[in-house]
N, C-alpha and C positions, 0 to 999 in steps of 0.2 A: 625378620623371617629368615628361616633357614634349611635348605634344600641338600640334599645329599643325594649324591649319581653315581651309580657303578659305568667308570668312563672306561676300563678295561677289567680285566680278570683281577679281581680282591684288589680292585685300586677304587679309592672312593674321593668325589670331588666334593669341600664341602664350601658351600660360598652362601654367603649373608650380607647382609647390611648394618653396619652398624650407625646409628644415627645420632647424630649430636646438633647441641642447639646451630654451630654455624661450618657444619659437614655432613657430608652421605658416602662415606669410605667403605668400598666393598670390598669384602675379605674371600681370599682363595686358599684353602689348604686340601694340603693329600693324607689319608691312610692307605697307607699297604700293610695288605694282613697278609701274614703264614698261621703260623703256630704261636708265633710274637708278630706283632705292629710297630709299624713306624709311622710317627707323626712327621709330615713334610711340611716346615713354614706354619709358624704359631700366629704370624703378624703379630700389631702392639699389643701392649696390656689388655685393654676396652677390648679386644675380640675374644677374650679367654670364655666368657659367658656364650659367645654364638657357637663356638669351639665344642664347647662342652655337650651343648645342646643338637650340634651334628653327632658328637660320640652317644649319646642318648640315645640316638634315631635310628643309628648303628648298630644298637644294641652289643656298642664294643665294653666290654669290661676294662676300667680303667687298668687294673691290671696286668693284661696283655701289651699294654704301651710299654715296649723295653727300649724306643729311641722317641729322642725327640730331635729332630734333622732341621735347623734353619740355612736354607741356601749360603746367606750371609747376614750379617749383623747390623743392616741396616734394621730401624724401627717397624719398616713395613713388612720385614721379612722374621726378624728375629727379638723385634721388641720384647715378647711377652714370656722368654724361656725362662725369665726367671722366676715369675710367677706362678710357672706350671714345674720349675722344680722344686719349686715350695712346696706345691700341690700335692708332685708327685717323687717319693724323696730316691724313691727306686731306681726311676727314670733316670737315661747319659742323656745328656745334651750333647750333641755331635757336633764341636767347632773345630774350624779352622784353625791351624795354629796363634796365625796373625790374629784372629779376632778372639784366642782365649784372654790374653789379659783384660782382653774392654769388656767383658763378661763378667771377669769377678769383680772389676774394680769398671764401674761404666760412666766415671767420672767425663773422659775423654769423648769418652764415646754419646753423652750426654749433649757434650760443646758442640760436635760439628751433625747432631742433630738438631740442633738448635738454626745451624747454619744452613740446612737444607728445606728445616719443615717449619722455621719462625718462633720466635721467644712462646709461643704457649702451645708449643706440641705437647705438654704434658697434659693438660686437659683435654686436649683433643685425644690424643692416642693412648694416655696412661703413662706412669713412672717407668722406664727401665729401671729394672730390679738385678741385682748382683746374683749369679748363678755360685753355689759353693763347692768351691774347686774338686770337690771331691768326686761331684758327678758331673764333671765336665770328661767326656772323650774325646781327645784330641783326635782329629782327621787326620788320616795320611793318606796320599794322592795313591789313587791306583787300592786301597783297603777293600775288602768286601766285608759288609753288615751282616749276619743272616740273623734272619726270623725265623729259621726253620726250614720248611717249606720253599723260601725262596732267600736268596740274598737281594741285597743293594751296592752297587760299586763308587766307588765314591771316586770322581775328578777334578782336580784342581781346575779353576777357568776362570782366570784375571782376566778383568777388561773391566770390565762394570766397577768393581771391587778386589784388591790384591785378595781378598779376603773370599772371596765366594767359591761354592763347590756346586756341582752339578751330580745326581744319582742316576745308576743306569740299572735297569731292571731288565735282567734277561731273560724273563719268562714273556715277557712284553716285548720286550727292543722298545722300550721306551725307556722315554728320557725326561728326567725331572731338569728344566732345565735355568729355574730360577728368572733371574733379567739374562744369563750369558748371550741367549737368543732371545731380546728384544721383548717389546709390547705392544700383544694384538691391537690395532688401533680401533676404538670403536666404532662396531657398524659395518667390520670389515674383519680380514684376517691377515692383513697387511701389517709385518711386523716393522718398526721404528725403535730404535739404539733406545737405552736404559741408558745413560750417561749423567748419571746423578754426580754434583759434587761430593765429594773433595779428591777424590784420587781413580774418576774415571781414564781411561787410554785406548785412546783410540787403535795404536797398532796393535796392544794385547787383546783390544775387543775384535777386530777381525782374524785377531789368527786362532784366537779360543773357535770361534764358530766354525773355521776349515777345521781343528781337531776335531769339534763334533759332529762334523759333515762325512768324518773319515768311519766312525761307530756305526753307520748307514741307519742310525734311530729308524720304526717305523710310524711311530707317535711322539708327539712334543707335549708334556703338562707344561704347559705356563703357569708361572704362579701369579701372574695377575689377569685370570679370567681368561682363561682359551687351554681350548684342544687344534691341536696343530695336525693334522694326517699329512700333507702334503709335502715332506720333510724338507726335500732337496731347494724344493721354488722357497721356500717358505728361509732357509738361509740364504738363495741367492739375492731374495728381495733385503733382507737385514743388509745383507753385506752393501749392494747400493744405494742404501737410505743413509746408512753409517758413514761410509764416503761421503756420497752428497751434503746430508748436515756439515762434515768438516769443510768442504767448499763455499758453504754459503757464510760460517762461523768465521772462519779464520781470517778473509778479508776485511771482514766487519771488524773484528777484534783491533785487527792493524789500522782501520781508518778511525777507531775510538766510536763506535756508535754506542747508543746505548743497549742497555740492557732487553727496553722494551721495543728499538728499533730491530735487533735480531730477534728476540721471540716473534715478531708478527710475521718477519724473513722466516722463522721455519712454521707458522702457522699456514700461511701463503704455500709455502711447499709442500706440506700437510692437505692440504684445501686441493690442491693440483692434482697430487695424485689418488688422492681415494675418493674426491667429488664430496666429501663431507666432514661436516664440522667438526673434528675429532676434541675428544677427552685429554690428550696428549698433553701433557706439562712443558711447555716450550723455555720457561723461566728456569727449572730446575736443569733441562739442558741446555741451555745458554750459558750457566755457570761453570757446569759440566766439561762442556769443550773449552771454555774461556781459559778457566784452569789450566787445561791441559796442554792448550798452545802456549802459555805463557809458562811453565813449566821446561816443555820443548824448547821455546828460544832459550833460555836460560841456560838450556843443556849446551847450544852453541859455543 
């Protein structure tokens, strides 16, 4: 099933379910229309079919798509670009610098998705497919997009990913703002750090969120499932969950516990503050901060 919301002025939320024999992974993407469209976050391969079926609903002619925008180049965000520049031969694919090379050549970037999502993410999410360099547009921090009608601004926001960009749409004061700012926790609007392995960071993920605290955004798209209004609370709560995680992590790291003795430490933390069971992947950041402190001493 698949629903499609006009969540602001010519900005459309399009979210679905994609169902597989042993997952139920719901998919978040954005159109913003002018004169031209941009697609915001294709997710994997397997959502190109829900994808398609919101642009249907839209009555967007495939056509008017002159970007295709993945926050970053993880699977859940940017798996499926290459399949829709197959698709659509027209179509830029807007990366980061960092993540063009794992685009045309997604060898790399294959390996430590394997490390994040287990030996048979390719059945579950679909093959990353090599984008051809030709329609790849490389991002520069601070560029504006236009459609026409409206532009897109594009900002650099390591923390999550060296790799990840955030869009600002000034007709709106919103902000597409990928994982930089966090995931809604479900059941709530309590956002929790995105700290996916392999090259999460904790200092660049809090200083990303004071950059975008300083753009005074009026609205937040998340791209995993929320509309944020509440701007300012809504980065103040990231910022002390982001901390807090690294307090409960980093001890643990040093006393050697395991992996599933700190995920239940930030289930437990989870459970405390929003009174319910959250969706939250505690494993993926357990690894996430692990990394990251062990990185850190290193730098010592």
């Amino acid at each position: 099933m698949v629903t499609v919301t006009e969540v602001a002025d010519r900005i459309y939320h399009i979210k679905g379910e994609n169902k597989t024999p042993d997952t139920r992974d719901h998919m978040v993407s954005y159109v913003v229309r002018g004169q031209k469209a941009a697609l915001i976050e294709t997710g994997p391969t397997n959502n190109a079919p829900l994808i398609e079926e919101g642009l249907k609903k839209m009555k967007l002619d495939l056509k008017e798509l002159a970007y295709i925008i993945p926050t970053h180049i993880h699977i859940d965000h940017g798996g499926g670009v290459g399949w829709w520049a197959k698709k659509l031969p027209q179509v830029k694919i807007v990366i980061h610098p960092l993540g063009v090379p794992h685009m045309i050549d997604p060898t790399r970037l294959n390996a430590s998705t394997k490390l994040a999502f287990g030996d048979g993410f390719e059945s579950r999410y679909g093959a990353i497919q090599p984008v051809p360099q030709p329609q790849i547009h490389t991002a520069k921090d601070g560029e504006v997009l236009s459609l026409g009608s409206r532009e897109l601004k594009i900002i650099f926001t390591p923390g999550h990913a060296p790799h990840h960009i955030s869009l600002w749409d000034a007709k709106t004061r919103g902000l597409f703002s990928g994982e930089a700012l966090g995931i809604p926790s479900e059941g709530s609007d309590i956002p929790f750090p995105a700290c996916a392995p392999p090259a999460f960071d904790m200092d660049q993920y809090l200083a990303t969120a004071e950059q975008l605290r300083g753009l005074n955004p009026s609205i937040l798209f998340y791209s995993h499932d929320g509309i944020g209004r509440d701007v300012s609370r809504l980065i103040d709560l990231l910022q002390i969950h982001t901390r807090a995680f690294g307090a409960i992590i980093e001890p643990a790291v040093k006393a050697g516990e395991s992996k599933e003795q700190m995920g239940q430490r930030l289930k437990d933390y989870i459970f405390k503050t929003t009174g319910t069971v959250s969706d939250y992947a505690p494993d993926m950041a357990v690894m996430g901060y692990a990394l990251y402190f062990k990185r850190k001493a290193e730098k010592k």
